[in-house]
C-alpha positions in Angstrom: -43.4 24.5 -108.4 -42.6 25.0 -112.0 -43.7 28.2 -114.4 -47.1 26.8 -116.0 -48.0 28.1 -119.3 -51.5 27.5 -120.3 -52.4 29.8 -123.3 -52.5 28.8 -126.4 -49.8 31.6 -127.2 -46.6 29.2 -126.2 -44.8 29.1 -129.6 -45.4 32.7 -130.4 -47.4 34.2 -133.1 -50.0 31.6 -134.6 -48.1 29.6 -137.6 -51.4 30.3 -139.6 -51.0 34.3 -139.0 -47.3 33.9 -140.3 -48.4 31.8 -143.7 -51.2 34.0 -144.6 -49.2 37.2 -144.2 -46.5 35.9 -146.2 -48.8 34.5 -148.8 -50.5 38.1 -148.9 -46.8 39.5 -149.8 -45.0 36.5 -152.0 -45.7 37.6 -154.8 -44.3 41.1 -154.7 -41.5 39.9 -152.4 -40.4 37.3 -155.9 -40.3 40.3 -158.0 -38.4 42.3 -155.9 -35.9 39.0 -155.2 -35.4 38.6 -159.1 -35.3 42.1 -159.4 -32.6 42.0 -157.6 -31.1 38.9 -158.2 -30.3 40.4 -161.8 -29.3 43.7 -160.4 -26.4 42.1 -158.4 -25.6 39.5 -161.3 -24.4 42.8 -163.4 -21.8 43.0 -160.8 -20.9 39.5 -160.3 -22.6 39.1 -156.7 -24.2 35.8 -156.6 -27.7 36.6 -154.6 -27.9 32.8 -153.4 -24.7 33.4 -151.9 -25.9 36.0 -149.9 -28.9 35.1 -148.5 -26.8 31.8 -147.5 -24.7 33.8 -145.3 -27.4 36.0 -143.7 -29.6 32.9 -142.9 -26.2 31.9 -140.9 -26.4 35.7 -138.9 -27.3 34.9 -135.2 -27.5 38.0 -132.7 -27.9 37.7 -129.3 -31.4 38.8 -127.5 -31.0 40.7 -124.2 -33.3 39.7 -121.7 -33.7 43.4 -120.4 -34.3 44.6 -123.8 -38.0 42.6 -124.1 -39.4 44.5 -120.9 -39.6 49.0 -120.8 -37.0 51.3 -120.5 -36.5 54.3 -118.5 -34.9 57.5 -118.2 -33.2 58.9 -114.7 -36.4 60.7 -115.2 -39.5 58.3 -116.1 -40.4 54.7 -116.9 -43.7 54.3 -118.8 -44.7 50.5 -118.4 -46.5 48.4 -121.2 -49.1 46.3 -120.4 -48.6 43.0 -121.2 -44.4 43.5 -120.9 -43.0 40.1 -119.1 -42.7 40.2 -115.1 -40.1 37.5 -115.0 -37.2 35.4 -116.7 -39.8 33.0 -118.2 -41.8 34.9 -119.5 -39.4 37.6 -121.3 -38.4 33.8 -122.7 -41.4 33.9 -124.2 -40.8 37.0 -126.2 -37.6 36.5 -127.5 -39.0 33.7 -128.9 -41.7 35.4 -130.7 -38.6 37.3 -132.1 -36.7 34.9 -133.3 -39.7 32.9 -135.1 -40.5 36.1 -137.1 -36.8 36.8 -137.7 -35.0 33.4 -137.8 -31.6 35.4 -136.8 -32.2 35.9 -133.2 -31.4 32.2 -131.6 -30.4 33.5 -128.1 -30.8 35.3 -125.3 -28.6 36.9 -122.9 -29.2 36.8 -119.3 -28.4 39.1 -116.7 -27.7 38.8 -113.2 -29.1 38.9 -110.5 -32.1 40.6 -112.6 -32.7 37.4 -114.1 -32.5 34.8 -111.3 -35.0 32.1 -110.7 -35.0 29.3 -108.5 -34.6 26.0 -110.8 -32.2 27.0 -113.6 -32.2 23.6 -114.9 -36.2 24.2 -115.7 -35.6 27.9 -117.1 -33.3 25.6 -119.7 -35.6 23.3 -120.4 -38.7 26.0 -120.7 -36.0 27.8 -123.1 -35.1 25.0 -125.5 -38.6 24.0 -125.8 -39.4 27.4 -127.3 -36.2 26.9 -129.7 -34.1 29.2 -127.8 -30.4 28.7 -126.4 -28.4 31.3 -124.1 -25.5 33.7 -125.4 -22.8 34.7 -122.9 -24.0 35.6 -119.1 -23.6 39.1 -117.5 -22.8 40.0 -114.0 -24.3 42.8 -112.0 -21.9 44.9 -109.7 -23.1 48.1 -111.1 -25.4 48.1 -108.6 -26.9 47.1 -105.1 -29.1 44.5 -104.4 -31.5 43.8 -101.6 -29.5 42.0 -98.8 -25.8 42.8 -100.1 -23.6 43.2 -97.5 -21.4 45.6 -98.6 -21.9 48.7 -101.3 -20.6 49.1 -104.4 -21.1 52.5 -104.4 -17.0 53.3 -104.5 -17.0 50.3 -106.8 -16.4 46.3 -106.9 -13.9 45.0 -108.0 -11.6 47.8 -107.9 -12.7 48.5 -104.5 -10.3 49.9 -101.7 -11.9 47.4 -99.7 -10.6 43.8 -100.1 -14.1 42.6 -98.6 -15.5 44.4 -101.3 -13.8 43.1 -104.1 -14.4 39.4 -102.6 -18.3 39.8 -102.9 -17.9 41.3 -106.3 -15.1 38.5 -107.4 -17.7 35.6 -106.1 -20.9 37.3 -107.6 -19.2 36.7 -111.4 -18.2 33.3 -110.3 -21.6 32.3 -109.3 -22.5 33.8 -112.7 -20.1 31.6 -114.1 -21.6 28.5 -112.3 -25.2 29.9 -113.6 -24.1 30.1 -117.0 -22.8 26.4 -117.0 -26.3 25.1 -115.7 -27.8 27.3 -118.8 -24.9 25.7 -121.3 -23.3 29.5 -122.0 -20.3 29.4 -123.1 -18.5 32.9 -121.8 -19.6 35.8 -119.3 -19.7 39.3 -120.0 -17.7 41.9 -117.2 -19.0 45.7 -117.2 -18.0 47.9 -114.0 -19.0 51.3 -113.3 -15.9 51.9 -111.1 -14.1 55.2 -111.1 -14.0 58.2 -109.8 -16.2 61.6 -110.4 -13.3 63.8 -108.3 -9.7 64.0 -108.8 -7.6 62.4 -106.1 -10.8 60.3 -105.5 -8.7 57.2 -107.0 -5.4 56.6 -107.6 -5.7 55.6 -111.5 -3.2 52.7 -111.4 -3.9 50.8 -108.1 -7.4 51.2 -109.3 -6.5 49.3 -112.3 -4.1 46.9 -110.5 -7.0 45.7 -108.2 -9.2 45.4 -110.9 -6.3 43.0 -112.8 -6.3 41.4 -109.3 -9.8 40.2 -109.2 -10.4 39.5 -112.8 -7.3 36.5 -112.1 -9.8 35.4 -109.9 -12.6 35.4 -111.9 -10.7 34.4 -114.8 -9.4 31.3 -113.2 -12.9 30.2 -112.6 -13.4 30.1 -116.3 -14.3 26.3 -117.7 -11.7 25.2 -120.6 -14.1 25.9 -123.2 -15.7 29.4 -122.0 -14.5 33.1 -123.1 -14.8 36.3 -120.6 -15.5 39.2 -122.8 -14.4 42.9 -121.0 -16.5 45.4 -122.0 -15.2 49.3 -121.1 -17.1 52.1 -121.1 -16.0 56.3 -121.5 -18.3 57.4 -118.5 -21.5 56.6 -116.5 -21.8 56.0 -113.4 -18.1 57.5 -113.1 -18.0 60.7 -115.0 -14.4 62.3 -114.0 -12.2 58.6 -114.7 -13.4 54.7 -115.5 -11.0 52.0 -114.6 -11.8 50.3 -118.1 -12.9 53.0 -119.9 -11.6 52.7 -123.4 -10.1 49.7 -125.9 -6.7 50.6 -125.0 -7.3 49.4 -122.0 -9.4 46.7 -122.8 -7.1 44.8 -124.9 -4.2 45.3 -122.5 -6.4 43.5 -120.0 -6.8 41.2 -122.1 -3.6 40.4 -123.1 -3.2 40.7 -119.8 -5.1 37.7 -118.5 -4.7 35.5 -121.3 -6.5 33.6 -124.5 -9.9 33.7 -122.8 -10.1 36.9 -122.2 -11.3 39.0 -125.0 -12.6 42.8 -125.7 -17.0 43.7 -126.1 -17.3 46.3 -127.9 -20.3 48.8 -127.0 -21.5 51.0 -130.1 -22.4 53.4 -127.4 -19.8 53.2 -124.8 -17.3 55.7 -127.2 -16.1 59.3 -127.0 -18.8 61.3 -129.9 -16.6 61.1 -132.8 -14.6 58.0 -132.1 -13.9 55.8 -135.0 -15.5 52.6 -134.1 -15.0 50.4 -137.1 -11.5 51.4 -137.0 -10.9 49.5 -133.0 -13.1 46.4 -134.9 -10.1 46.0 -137.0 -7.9 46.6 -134.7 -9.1 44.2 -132.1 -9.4 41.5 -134.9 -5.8 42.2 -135.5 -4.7 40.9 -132.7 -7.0 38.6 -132.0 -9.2 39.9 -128.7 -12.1 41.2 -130.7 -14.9 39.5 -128.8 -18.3 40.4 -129.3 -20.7 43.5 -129.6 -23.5 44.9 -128.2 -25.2 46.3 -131.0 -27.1 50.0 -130.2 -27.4 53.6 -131.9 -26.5 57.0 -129.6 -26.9 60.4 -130.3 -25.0 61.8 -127.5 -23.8 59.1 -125.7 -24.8 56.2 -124.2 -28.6 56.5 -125.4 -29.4 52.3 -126.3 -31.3 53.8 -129.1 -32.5 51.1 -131.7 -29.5 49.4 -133.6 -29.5 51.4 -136.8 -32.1 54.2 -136.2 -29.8 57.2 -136.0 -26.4 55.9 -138.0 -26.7 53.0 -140.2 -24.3 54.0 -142.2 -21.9 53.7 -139.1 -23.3 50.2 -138.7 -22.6 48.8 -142.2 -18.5 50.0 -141.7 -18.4 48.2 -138.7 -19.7 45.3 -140.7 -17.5 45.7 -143.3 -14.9 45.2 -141.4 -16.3 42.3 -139.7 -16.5 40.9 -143.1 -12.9 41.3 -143.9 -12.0 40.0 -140.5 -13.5 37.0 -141.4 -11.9 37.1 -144.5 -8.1 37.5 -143.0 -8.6 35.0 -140.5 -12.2 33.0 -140.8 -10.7 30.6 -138.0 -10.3 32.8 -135.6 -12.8 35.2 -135.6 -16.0 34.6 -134.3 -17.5 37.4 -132.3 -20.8 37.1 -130.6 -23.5 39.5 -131.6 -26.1 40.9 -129.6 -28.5 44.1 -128.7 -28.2 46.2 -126.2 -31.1 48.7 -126.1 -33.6 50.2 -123.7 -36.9 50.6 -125.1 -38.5 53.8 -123.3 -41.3 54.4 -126.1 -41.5 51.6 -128.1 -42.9 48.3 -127.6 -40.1 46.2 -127.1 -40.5 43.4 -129.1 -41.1 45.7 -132.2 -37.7 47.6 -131.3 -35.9 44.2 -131.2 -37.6 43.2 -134.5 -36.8 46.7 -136.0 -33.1 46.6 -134.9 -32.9 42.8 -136.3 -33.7 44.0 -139.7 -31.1 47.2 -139.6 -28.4 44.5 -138.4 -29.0 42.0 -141.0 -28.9 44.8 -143.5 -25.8 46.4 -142.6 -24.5 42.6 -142.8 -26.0 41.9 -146.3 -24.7 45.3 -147.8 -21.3 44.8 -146.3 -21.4 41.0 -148.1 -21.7 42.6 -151.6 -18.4 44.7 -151.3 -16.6 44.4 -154.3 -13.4 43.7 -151.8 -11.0 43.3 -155.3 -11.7 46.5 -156.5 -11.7 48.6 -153.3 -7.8 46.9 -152.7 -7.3 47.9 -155.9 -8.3 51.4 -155.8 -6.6 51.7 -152.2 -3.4 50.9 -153.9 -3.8 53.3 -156.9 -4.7 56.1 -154.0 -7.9 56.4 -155.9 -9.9 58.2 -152.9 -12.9 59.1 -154.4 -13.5 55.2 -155.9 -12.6 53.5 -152.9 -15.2 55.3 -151.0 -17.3 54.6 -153.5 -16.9 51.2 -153.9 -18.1 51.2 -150.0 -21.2 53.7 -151.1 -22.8 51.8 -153.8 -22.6 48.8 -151.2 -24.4 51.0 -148.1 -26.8 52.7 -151.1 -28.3 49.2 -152.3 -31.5 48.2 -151.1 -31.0 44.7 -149.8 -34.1 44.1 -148.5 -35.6 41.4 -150.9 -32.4 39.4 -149.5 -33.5 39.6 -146.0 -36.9 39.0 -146.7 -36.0 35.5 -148.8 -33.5 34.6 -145.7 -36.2 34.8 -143.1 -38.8 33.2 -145.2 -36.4 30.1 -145.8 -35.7 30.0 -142.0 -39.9 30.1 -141.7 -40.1 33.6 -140.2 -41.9 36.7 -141.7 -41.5 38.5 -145.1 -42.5 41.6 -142.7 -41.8 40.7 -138.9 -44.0 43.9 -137.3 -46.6 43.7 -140.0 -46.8 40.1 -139.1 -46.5 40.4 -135.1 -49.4 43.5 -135.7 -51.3 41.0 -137.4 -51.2 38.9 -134.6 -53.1 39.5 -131.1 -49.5 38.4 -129.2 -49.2 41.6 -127.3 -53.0 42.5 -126.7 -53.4 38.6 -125.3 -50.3 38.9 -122.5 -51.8 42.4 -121.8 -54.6 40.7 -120.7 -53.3 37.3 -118.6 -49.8 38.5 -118.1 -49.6 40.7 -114.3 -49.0 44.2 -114.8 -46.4 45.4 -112.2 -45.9 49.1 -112.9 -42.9 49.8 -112.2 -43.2 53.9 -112.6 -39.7 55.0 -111.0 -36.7 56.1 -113.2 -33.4 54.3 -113.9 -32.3 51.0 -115.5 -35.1 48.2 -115.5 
């Protein structure tokens, strides 16, 4: 009755691939460490110090994001990609032993439902993995729903509507407990795509309506993160479809409730990093879904297209923690569809453009930039930011995930290996060759 796993493949890539591809590289990787170990001493950064803090990153895996993407237009399938909850489990965990920063996985629902959730826990811990907040699913239809969401859940006209969508996220709720999650993540695509489709504010006022519901069903000790969203499904309004919102949501239903913030789920333009400090301000910044966009909502690799955007958004994660280091502890995770890539590469690639967005923010000289700020030294206080985002930081990164046993270089390493090759060849391969999310 259970999921049996007989290859020899179970904890990942072989330890013996790992040790001989970082033996290949230790050497060059120690010069480049006490390279810059005495570059950063010059300055007064203590390199121990940093690597400390980045072997303490964790960023959430999304379940979705170890299996192909797809387009409105196309979905190529990889051989070998996983066919079920157990065995994208599998993959993540390959992740996080050649990252060391990646301790989690998010679940999504009812993509990711099984029948014996107390075994999917068991089969998760045993490959060293835990669970990161649950996400409901009334976005979409699923085979045998009663009633469409097609004019929305829990903003629905319908009051029927809205109960199905309200008892969906508490079964999610009830899911998550089983899995030991400690919060569950809310995204609607309700709206409108006409004017006079929706009135704005009962659309809103329903939506309040249902969240009490699903709010109350929260245990003591769990968070509900909203996230909001510009456009998409709903192009003409979205019932949460900014931070403004968000927070006033929030704030609405109390402690527990807290604001996700997107990277892609913003106006072009938009100053991210600025509603970062802002929601740390007040207290309801809850967690991020980290992802790069050229034009909108893309779930392009974290890093690929803006990295520069990503370390600001660190930095002021970093002097969040700094104002209040009680208080502020958002959860980190990816959010990416990977339409050309394979996946696990993509989720190793974005690993590394996160943790070095952290690591540069970490070496801020924090003094000096509040010191230029208050002299109205522009052109110094940017660059007290710049020669932060210009330094190469990699040799830290490297020496974090080699403390934590994972890989100098994680795709050279998973290359190296015959992971993928081996579950092309005793995985199922259900192409899947329609458009649309997976």
């Amino acid at each position: 009755m259970g999921y049996a796993v007989s290859d020899s493949f179970i904890g990942g890539v072989q330890r013996d691939i790992v040790a001989a591809e970082n033996a290949r590289q230790l050497a060059d990787h120690r010069a480049d460490y006490d390279a810059l170990r005495a570059r950063l001493a010059r300055t007064g950064v203590d390199l121990e110090a940093v690597v400390e803090k980045l072997m303490s990153l964790s960023v959430g895996l999304p379940s979705w994001g170890t299996v192909s993407g797809g387009t409105r237009f196309a979905r190529y399938p990889l051989p070998g990609e996983p066919t079920n909850i157990f065995e994208k489990i599998e993959d993540c965990a390959v992740v996080q032993q050649l990252t060391g920063m990646t301790p989690n996985v998010s679940l999504h629902f009812p993509w990711d439902h099984c029948d014996d959730y107390v075994e999917l826990r068991q089969f998760t811990e045993a490959h060293g993995l835990g669970f990161d907040p649950v996400n409901s699913n009334t976005f979409q239809d699923q085979p045998g729903q009663k009633r469409s969401y097609k004019y929305g859940s829990l903003s629905h006209a319908s009051a029927a509507t809205r109960r199905q969508a309200i008892a969906h996220n508490i079964a999610c709720i009830e899911i998550g407990k089983k899995l030991g999650a400690k919060a569950i993540t809310v995204w609607i695509g309700d709206g409108s795509n006409f004017p006079g489709q929706s009135d704005f504010t009962d659309a809103l006022d329903r939506y309040l309506e249902s969240m009490r519901e699903v709010y109350a069903a929260l245990p003591d000790d769990w968070r509900v993160f909203l996230e909001h969203k510009l456009y998409e499904p709903a192009f003409y309004s979205t019932v949460i479809q900014d931070w403004g919102t968000s927070i006033l949501c929030a704030q609405f239903l109390g402690d527990k409730a807290q604001c996700l913030v997107d990277l892609g789920h913003h106006a072009p333009g938009v100053n991210i990093e600025m509603i970062v400090a802002r929601l740390a301000r007040f207290g309801k910044l809850g967690g991020f879904h980290f992802n790069d966009s050229k034009y909108g909502d893309d779930d392009l690799d974290a890093g690929s297209l803006n990295p520069f955007q990503l370390f600001l958004i660190f930095n002021e994660l970093v002097e969040a923690e700094r104002r209040d280091p009680a208080h502020c502890h958002p959860a980190y995770m990816m959010d990416q569809s990977h339409n050309v890539t394979d996946p696990i590469e993509s989720l190793l690639n974005s690993s590394r453009a996160i943790q070095a967005a952290y690591a540069r923010a970490l070496i801020v000289d924090r003094e000096a930039l509040r010191r230029y700020q208050n002299d109205n030294d522009v052109m110094m206080a940017h660059n007290a930011l710049r020669m932060a985002f210009e330094m190469d930081m990699r040799p830290a990164q490297a020496e974090a995930r080699l403390r934590k046993g994972g890989a100098l270089d994680p795709i050279a390493c998973f290359r190296a290996s015959s992971y993928r090759g081996h579950k092309a060849e005793t995985r199922a391969f259900k192409p899947n060759l329609g458009g649309g999310i997976v």
